[in-house]
N, C-alpha and C positions, 0 to 999 in steps of 0.2 A: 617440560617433562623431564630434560635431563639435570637440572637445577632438582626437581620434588626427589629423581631417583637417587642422586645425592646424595641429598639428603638423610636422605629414608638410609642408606645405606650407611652415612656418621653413625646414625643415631644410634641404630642395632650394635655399631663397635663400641661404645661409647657405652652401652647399657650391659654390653657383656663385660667391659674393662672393669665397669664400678660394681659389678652382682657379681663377679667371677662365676658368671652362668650363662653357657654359649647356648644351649637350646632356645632358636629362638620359637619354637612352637608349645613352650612351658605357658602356664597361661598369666602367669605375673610378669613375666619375660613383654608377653602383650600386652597388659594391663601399664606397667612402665612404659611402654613404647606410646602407647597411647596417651598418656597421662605430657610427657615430652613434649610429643608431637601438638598439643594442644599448646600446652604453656609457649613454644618457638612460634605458632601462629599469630598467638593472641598477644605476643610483645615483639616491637620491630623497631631494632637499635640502628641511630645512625653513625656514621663512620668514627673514630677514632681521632680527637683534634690533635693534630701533629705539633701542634704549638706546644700543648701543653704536655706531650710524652719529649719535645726538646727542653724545655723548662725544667723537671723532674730530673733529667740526665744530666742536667748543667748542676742543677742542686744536688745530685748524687755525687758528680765531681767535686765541688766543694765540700759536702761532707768529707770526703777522705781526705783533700788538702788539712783542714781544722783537724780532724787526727792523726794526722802525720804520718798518713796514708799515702805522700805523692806517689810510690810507685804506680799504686790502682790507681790514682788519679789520670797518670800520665797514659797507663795502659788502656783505661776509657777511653780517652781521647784521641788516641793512634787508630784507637778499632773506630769511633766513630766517623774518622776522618776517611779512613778506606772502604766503609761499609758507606759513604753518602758516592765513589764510584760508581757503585754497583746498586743504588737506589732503587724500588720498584714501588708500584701504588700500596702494597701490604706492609711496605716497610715501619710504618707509626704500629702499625696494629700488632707487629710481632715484639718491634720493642716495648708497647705497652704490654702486651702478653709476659717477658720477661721481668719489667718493673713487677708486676702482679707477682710473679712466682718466685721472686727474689725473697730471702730472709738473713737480717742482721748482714747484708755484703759487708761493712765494714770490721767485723768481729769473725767472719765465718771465711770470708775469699782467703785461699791459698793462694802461693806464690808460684804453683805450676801453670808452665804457661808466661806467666809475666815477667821472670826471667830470661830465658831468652828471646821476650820479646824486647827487653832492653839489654840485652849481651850487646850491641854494638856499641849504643851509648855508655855501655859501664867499659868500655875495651880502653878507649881514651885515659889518659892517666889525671890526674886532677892536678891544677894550679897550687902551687905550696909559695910560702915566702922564699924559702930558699932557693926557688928558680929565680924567683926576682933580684934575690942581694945574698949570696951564694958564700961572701967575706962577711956580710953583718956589719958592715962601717955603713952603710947609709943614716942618715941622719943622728949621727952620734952625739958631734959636737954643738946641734939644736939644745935649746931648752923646753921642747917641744914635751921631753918626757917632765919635768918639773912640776911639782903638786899645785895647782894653779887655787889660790886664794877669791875663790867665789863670794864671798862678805865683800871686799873690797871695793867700794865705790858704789855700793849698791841703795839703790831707790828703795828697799823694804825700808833702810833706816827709816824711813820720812814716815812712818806708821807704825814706830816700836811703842811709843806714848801711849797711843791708844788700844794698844793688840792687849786682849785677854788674857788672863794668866791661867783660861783652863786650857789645856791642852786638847787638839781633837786627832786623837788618832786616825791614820791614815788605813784606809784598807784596801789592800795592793787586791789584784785579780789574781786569783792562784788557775796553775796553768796548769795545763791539763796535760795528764799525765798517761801516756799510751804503755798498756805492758811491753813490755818484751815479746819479742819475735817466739823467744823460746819458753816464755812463761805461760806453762799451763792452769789454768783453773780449772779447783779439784772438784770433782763432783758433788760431793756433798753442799756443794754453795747451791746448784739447780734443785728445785723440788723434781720429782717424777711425773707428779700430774698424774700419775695412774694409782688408785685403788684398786688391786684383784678383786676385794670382795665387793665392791660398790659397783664395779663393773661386772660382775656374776653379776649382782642381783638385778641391777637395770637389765641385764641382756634375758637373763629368768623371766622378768616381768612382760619382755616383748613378747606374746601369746603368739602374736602371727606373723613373727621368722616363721622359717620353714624348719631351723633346727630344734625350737619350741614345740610344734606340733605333735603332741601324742594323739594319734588316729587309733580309735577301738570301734574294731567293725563287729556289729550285732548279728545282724546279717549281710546278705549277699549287696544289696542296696544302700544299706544306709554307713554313713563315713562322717563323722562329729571332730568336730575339735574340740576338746571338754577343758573349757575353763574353770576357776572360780568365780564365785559372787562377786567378789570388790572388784577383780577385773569386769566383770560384766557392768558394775556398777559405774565405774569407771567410765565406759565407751556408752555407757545411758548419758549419764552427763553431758559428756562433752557433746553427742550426737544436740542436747538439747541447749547448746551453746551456740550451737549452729558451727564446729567444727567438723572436720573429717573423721571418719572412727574406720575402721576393719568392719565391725558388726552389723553397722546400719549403713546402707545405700540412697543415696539421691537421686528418684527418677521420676522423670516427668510430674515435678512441683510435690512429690510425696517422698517415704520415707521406708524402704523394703528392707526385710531383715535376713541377713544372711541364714539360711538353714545350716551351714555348715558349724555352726557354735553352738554348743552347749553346753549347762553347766553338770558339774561333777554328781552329784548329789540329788539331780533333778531329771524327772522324765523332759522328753523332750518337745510333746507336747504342750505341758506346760510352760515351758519356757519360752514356746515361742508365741505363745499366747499371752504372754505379759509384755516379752519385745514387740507385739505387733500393738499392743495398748502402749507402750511410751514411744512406739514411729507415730501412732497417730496423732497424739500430742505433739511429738514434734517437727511433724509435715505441719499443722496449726501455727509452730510458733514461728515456722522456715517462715508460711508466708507473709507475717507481719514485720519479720526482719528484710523481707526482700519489698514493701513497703516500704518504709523508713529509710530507703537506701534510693529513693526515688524522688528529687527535687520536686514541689509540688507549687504551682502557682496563685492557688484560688487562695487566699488570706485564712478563711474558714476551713479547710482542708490542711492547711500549714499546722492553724492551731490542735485539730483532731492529730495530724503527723505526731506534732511535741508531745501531747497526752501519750500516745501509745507508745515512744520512744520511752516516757516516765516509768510505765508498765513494765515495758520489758526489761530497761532497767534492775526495779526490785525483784523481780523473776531471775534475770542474774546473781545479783546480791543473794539471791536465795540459796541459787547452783553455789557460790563461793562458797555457801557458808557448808553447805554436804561435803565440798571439797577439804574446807579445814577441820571439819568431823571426823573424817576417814583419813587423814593423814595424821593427827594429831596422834600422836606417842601416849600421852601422859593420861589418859581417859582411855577405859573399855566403849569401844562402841560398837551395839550390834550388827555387823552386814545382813541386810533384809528386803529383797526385792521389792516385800508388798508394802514394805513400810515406805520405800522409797515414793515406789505410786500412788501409795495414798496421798505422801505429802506433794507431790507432785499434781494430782489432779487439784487438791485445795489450792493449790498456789498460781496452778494456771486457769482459771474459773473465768477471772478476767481477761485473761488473752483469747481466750476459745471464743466468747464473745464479740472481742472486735476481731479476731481472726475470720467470723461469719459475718462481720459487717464489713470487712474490707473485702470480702471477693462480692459481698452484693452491690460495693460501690465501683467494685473495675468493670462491671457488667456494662455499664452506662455512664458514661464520665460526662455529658451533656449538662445534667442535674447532678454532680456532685454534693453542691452545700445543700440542697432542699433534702437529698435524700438522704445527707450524711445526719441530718438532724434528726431527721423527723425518725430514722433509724435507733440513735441515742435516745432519742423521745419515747419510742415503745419500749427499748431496754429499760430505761429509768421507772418508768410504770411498771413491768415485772417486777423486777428488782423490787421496786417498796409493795408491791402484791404479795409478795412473795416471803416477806422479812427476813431480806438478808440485807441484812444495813450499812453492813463495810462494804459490801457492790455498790450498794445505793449510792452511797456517799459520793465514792470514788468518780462513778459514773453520771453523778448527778453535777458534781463539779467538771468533770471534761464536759458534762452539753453546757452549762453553762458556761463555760471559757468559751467553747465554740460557737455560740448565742450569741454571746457578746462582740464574738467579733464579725459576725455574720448581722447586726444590728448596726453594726457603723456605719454603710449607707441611709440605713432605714432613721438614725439620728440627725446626720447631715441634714437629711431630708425635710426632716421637722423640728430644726430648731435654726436652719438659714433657705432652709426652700430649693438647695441646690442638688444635682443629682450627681451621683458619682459614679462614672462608667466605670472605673478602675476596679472597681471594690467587686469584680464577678456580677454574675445573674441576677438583676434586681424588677420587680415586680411592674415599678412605675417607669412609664418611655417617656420620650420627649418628643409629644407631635408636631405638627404643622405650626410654626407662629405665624409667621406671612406677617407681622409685625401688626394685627389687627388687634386690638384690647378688648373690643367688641367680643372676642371668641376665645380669651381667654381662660373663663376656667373650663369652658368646655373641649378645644380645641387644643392649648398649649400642652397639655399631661395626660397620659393616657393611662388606665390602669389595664394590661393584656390580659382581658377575660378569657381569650380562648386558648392561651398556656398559664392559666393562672393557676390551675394543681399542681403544674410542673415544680413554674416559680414561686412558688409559697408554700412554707412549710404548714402544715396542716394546722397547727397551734396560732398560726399569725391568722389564718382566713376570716376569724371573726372580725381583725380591728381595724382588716387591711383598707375599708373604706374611711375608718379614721385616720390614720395614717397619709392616704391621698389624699383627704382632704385639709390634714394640716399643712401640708407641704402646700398645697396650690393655696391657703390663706396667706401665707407668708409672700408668696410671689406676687400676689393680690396686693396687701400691703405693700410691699415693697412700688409697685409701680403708685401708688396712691402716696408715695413719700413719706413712709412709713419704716425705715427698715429694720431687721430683725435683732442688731445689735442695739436698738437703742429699748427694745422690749427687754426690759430688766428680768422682769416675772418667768420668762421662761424658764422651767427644769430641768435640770440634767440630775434626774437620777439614775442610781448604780442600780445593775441587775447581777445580782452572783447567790452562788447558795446559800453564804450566809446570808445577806436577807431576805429569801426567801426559808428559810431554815434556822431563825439565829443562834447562837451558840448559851443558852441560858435555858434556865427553866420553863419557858414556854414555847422552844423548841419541841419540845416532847410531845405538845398537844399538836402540834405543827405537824409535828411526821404523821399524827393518826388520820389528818388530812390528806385526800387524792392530792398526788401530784400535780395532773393535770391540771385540777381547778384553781391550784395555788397559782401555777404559774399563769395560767390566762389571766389570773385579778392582779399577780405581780405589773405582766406587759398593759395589762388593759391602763392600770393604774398609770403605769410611766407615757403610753398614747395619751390618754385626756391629762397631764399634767403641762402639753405641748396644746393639744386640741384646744381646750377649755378656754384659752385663755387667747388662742388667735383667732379663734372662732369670734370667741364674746368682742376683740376689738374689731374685728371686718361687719359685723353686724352692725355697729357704733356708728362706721364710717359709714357706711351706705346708707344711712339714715340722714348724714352729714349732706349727699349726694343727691337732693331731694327725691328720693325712691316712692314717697306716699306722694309726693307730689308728679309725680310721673305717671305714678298707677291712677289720679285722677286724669289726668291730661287724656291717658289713651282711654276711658269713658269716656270723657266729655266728644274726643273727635268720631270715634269708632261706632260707640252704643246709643250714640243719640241723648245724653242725660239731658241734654240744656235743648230743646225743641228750640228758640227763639233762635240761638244761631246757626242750628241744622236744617232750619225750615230756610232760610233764607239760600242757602248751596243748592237745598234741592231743589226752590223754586226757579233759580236760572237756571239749572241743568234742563230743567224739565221743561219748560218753556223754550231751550233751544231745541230739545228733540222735537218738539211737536212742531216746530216752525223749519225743520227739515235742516235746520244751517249744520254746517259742516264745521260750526267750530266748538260743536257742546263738548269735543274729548281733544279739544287743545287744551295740552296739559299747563302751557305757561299762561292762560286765562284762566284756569281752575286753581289751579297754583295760587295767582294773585287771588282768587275768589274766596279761596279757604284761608290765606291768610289776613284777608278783611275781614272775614268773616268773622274768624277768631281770635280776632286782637282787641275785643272787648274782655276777656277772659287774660287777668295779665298773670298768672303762673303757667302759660302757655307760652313758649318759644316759636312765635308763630314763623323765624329763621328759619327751622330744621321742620316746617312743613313742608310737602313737596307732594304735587299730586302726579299722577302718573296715567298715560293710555295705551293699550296694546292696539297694535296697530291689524287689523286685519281685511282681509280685501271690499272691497267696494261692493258687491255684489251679496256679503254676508251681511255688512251693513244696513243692507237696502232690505233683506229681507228681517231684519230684530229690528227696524225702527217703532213698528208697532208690540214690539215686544217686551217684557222687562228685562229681559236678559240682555238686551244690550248694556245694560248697567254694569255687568260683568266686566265691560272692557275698562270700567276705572275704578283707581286705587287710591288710597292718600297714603303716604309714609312719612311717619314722624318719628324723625330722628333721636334716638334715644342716647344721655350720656352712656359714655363705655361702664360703668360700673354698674346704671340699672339696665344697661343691655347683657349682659352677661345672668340676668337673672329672670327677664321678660326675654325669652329667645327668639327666633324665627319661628318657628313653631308656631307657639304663643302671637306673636304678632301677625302671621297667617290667619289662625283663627279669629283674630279681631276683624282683620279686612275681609273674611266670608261672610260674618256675623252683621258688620254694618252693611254688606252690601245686599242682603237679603232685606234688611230693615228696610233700605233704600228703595228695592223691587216691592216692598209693602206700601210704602208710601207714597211709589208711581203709581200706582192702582187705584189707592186711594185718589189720588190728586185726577187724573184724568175723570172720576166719577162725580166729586164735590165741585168740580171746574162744569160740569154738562149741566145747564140747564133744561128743566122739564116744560111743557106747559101747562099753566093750571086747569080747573076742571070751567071758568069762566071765563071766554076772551075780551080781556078789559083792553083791545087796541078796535077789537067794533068792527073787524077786519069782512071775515068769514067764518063762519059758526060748524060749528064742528059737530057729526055726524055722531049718532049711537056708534057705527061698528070705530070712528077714530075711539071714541070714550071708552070701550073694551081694552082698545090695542094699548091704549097710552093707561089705564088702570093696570093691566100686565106688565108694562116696561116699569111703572111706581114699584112694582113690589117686585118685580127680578132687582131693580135697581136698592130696594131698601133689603135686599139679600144679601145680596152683595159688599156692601158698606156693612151689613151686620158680622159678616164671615170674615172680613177686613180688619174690621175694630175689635173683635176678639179676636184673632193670628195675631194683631201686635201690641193688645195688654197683656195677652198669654207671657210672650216674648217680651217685653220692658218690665209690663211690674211685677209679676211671677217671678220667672227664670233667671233675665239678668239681674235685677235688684239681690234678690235676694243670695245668687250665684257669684255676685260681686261682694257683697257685707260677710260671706263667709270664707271666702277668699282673705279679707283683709286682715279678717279678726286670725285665719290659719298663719297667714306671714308675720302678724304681730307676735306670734308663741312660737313661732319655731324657733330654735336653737343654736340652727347655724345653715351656710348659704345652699350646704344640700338640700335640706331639709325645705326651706325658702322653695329654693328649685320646683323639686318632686309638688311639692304642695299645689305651687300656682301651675304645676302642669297637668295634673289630676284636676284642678277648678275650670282647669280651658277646655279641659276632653270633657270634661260634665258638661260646661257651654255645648260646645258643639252640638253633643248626641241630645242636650235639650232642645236647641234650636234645629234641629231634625237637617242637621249638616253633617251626620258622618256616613259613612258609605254604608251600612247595614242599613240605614232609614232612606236611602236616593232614591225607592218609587216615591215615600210620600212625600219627599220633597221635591221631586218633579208632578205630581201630582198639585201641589200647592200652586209651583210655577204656573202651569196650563192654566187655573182656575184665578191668577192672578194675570194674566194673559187674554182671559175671558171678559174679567172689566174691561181692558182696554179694548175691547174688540166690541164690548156692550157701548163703550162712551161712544165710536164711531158710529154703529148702529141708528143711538140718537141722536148725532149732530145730523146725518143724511136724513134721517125721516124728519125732524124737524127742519133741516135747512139753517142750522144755527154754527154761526163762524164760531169754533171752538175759543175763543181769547176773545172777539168783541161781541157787546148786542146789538143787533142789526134791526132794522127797521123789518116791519113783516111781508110787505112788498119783496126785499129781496130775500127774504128765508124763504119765500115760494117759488122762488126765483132759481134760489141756488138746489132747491129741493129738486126740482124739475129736470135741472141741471144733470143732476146726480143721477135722478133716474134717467136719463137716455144714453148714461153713459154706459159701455161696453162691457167695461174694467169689474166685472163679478166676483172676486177675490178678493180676501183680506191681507190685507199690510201688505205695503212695498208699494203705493202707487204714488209717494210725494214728487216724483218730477213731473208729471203729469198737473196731479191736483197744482200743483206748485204754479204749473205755466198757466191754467186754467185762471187761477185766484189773479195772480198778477196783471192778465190781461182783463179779469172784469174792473178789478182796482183802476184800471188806469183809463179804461175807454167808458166806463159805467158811473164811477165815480161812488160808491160803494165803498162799505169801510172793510172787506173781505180781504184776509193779509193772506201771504202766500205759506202762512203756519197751517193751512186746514189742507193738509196732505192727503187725508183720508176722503176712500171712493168703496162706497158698497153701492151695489146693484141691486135694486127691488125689481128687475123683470122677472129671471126665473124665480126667486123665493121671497115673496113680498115679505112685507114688514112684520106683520104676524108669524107669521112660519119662521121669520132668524130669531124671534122671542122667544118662543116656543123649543126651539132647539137649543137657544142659549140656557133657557130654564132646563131642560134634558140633562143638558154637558151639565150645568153647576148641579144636579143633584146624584149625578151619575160620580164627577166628581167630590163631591162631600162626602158624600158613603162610603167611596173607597178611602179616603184619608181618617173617617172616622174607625173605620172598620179593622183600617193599619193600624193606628194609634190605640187599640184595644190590643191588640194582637202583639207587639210589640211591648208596650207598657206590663203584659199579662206575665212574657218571657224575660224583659229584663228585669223588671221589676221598679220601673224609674215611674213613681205617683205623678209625676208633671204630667206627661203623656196622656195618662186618664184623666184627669181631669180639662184638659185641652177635648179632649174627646167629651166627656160629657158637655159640658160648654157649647161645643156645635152640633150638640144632638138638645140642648133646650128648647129650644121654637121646632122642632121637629114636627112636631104637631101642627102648631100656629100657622107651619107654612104653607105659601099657598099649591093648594093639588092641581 
């Protein structure tokens, strides 16, 4: 506090010393004070190097030495030797202060003072010859005085022969010549340096001295300083030079105008109504200077910086030239306010423009370059809406520079596949690699859909998916050894006004073109001259990568194409489940299974076959042995190269392994019905002859069972020669014409959801495909049915002795429930095997009970369930086909409403 009071207290003496004006409550008295106390704030000098004010004081002694100064020299040098006694820390800073306020010491310092500071040393009397030899006989009789013969014996001779005969004069140092102590220089040799009249008029011209001020009060209120025009004109200027003026004020980022000025000749209404029109102009131009005066890092923001720096420039150059209008001597020029702001509004058109785009870009610096564009970008389109063609131009070349340079990511990108963080906010990230190829171009590049307004200027959003996708062809390539430098073909063409605009006669028809449209076909243009051409090579390659032979592969294992090596997987799968063993979903016996299977197929890799089981507990398994859904627990996965895996995705290869395992729950159904034999309506073993009500029962089980198989065998030519057939050929013929790997992509993704929602596998259709399940479920449950009432070992044919045997068997067993009784049946079979001798294996797991619901009545309700069933599946598949509109569906539905009639009531 006592250091600011100080202070504060210098500065008041300091400000009255230099105004010769002690009131310190005047209010320019404050206005200096302030202005002071600011600038002492806002600069903080450190100490004074005492080195170099000893340096200066040693070079000032020697000055005076060299002028034949010694006395000051020596007088220097006594004071400094006395003043280092009496040393203090201020001491450098006061001799610098002196050094500073010194002028001409060697021409100007008197001799008061420095005499008698050498009166003791002048008291002494000085050494003369004549104290030394006081007679003059010393060395008389020497030849000492003798003109000594310098030629004599001299070494030049040895180089007279060759010395030249022009002579070179010698040029001696002329020595420097100190006046006289007493010689004055007369005044006429100094100019004066002062003009009276030059300095009248500059002191005239200062309007706001205080001895300037002519105050004329109108009334009791109002108090004017009445200038002229060209002064006013004057402090307009420079105000819009962005210097300090008297007339206009700077406050809070605007531009206030003194009331206290007006001019001579002018109400003063008016006049402040034109200063308040060129503040506002140049509050506008303050803040693109205070802009520009701002380091900026974003590349794209740099280049808009330089444009606008350009701008204000010729806005300058403009002010210079009023200024050598109105000073120039030799030419009338009129002083004219409005003439001034007229040209002054023309001239800043373009600053007032980006002056309101650069406060709309300090609002949000996050999106600088998206919003610095896309801001140019709407100006550029007025501008030529509007036919003002010298904005256009101007403005139409700043977005392009800053285009351009806000495009050098976006080039990088698509012409080496690399991304460059450095270059600011760019549209495409770099995801997860986890170094898998498999998930490359899905996985590696991300385009950020949910800040994609942000980052993308509005202009780029149509191509931006060309642009991603040139870049990840390239990366593609590249791992396929391929790389981007050695693709010749690639473009680099220039984007600037002029060729969007060229400078020639069809320019003209060019401008009558929107903007906008030009430049999307400009950039569209310069994207596919990169796209086109990595696209068309990655397409080449993947075709190299056997891709159509891959898309057959996953038929052939998935959809069932080829029956003779599908039938064979499914005949031992299905023959383990029914014989109960525990190793039908060992996945390394399926494994091998499927790869025997399929190595008659040789564009098959039956390598990268691999089958799969989920494991789930023991009690879940026990009850879906008689189910088809135990099928669910296996999987085959065939390993696809990385190049057509990046195009068949997960996804897609999900819906194959739903799609085959459905097929597969088709063809258990089938298999346990075509494996049951019936008996005929005449027993050709001569056994026991069969009763009217058996001929009833076993005519109703013929025609549930030829139902059955009918509803079987239409679900899966519906499904094979329909749907997939034809859902695969236009799939093939779609990835044949597509264009490039997106395109590839979307297509085979849109032919697998069409799969799907045909094969009544997506979640909107799960009643009737649980609906199908149950009624595929019901075979199996019919096949049991008639192995019990027959007594027929489901895998051997048994002598008829023991089908009555086993029939008998059956019925006194307890066990009234379907599925789940193979430990039982299991120990049963085993022990007649072995003590009977019987050819009964321990595969006949199944146990129905004819006590409570004899054989007729479970027919009878099996016949219920499959039409209770059908209906509702037929009734969905109307209702559903009606709403989507998918004709498969209905025609699946008519198909199981054909024998609707036929069938039996």
């Amino acid at each position: 506090m006592a250091l600011a009071a100080s202070t504060s207290t210098l500065t008041d003496q300091l400000i009255a010393a230099v105004t010769k004006n002690p009131d310190q409550s005047a209010l320019r008295f404050r206005s200096l004070k302030r202005r002071v106390e600011e600038a002492l704030r806002a600069k903080t000098h450190g100490r004074t190097d005492q080195f170099a004010v000893a340096r200066q004081l040693e070079g000032l002694r020697e000055k005076f030495q060299i002028l034949d100064r010694d006395d000051l020299a020596d007088a220097l040098g006594q004071r400094l030797d006395a003043l280092e006694e009496h040393r203090r820390s201020w001491t450098p800073e006061i001799l610098s202060l002196l050094l500073l306020l010194s002028d001409r010491p060697a021409q100007l310092s008197k001799n008061i003072g420095v005499e008698s500071g050498l009166k003791s040393a002048r008291s002494k009397p000085a050494l003369t010859w004549s104290d030394l030899d006081a007679e003059g006989t010393a060395y008389c009789d020497d030849e000492i005085w003798e003109n000594v013969d310098f030629a004599a014996d001299s070494s030049d001779d040895d180089f007279s022969t060759v010395s030249s005969d022009v002579s070179i004069p010698k040029i001696l140092p002329e020595r420097f010549t100190v006046p006289e102590e007493d010689y004055v220089i007369p005044e006429e040799v100094f100019a004066g340096g002062e003009d009276e009249d030059l300095l009248a008029s500059i002191k005239d011209a200062q309007f706001w001295a205080v001895e300037n001020r002519s105050a004329v009060s109108h009334q009791a209120d109002d108090y004017s300083r009445r200038i002229t025009e060209l002064q006013m004109i004057r402090e307009i200027v420079f105000m819009l030079q962005g210097l300090p003026t008297s007339i206009f004020w700077r406050l809070d980022e605007g531009v206030e105008v003194d009331r206290r000025y007006a001019l001579m000749n002018a109400s003063k209404s008016a006049t402040s109504s034109l200063l308040k029109s060129f503040g506002w102009i140049g509050a506008r131009v303050d803040r693109l200077r205070r802009f520009i005066k701002v380091p900026q890092s974003v590349p794209c923001i740099q280049t808009f910086h330089r444009g606008v720096e350009d701008c204000l420039g010729g806005f300058d150059s403009f002010l210079s030239s009023i200024h050598e209008r109105y000073l120039r001597q030799t030419m009338v020029t009129p002083v004219s306010l409005l003439q001034l702001l007229e040209d002054v509004r023309n001239e800043s058109r373009l600053l007032l423009l980006l002056a309101e785009l650069v406060s709309e870009l300090e609002e949000k610096a996050y999106a600088e370059p998206v919003k610095c564009l896309d801001k140019l970008y709407d100006l550029v389109c007025i501008k030529q809406a509007t036919c003002d063609d010298d904005e256009f131009r101007f403005l139409g070349k700043l977005f392009f520079a800053c285009f351009e340079t806000y495009i050098r990511p976006i080039r990088l990108w698509m012409e080496t596949g690399q991304l460059d963080s450095v270059e600011g906010t760019f549209f495409i990230q770099e995801g997860d690699k986890n170094d898998d190829l498999h998930t490359l171009w899905h996985d590696w590049y991300t385009m950020d859909e949910s800040s994609r307004l942000l980052n993308i200027p509005r202009f780029i959003q149509p191509v931006a998916p060309k642009i991603f996708t040139a870049g990840k062809s390239l990366v593609f390539l590249r791992h396929l050894n391929i790389h981007p430098e050695n693709l010749g073909q690639l473009g680099k063409a220039s984007l600037t006004f002029q060729d969007v605009y060229p400078e020639d006669a069809s320019s003209l028809a060019a401008f009558c073109l929107p903007f906008s449209e030009l430049l999307e076909s400009a950039f569209e243009k310069l994207v596919d001259a990169n796209s086109s051409i990595t696209t068309r090579i990655l397409r080449e390659e993947l075709e190299k990568c056997d891709l159509w032979i891959s898309l057959q592969a996953l038929e052939l294992i998935y959809l069932g194409k080829d029956m003779s090596v599908s039938s064979t997987i499914d005949h031992k799968i299905f023959d383990l489940i029914d014989r109960g063993r525990g190793a039908w979903n060992d996945r390394f016996l399926l494994t091998e299974l499927a790869q025997t299977a399929f190595s008659v197929i040789p564009f098959i890799d039956t390598s990268q076959l691999i089958a799969r089981s989920s494991k789930g507990s023991h009690r879940d398994l026990d009850k879906s042995y008689r189910s088809v859904e135990i099928l669910q627990a296996l999987s085959f996965d065939y390993v696809l190269p990385w190049p057509v895996a990046n195009i068949v995705t997960k996804d897609a290869t999900a819906v194959y392994q739903r799609v085959g395992t459905f097929l597969m729950q088709i063809r258990r159904a089938k298999y346990t019905i075509t494996k049951q034999r019936l008996r005929g309506d005449h027993n050709t073993t001569g056994t026991e002859p069969q009763s009217g009500v058996e001929d009833r029962d076993d005519a109703l089980g013929y025609a549930l069972r030829h139902n059955l198989l009918w509803f079987i065998n239409v679900l899966y030519s519906y499904m094979a020669d329909l749907v997939i057939s034809s859902t695969m050929d236009a799939m093939l013929k779609a990835l044949a014409a597509a264009t490039d790997v997106d395109t590839m992509i979307a297509e085979y993704g849109v032919y697998m959801h069409s799969l799907e929602d045909q094969c009544l596998l997506s979640k909107d259709l799960t009643p009737i495909y649980r609906a199908i399940i149950n009624l595929l479920d019901l075979c199996i449950y019919f096949a049991d049915v008639q192995a019990t009432q027959h007594g027929e070992n489901q895998y051997d044919q048994s002598t008829p002795a023991t089908r009555h045997r086993h029939r008998r068997s059956l019925g006194r067993s307890t066990n009234n429930t379907y599925a789940g009784g193979d430990e039982n049946g299991a120990g049963e079979d085993d022990t007649d095997s072995s003590e009977s001798g019987s050819d009964l294996d321990e595969g006949n797991t199944t146990m129905v009970s004819f006590i409570e619901s004899p054989y007729l009545h479970r027919l009878k309700d099996l016949k219920r369930q499959f039409d209770q069933l059908l209906a509702f599946i037929v009734a969905g598949l109307k209702g559903v086909g009606r709403v989507e509109g998918q004709y498969s569906w209905e025609m699946l539905a008519e198909r199981l409403e054909w024998r609707k009639e036929s069938r039996m009531r």
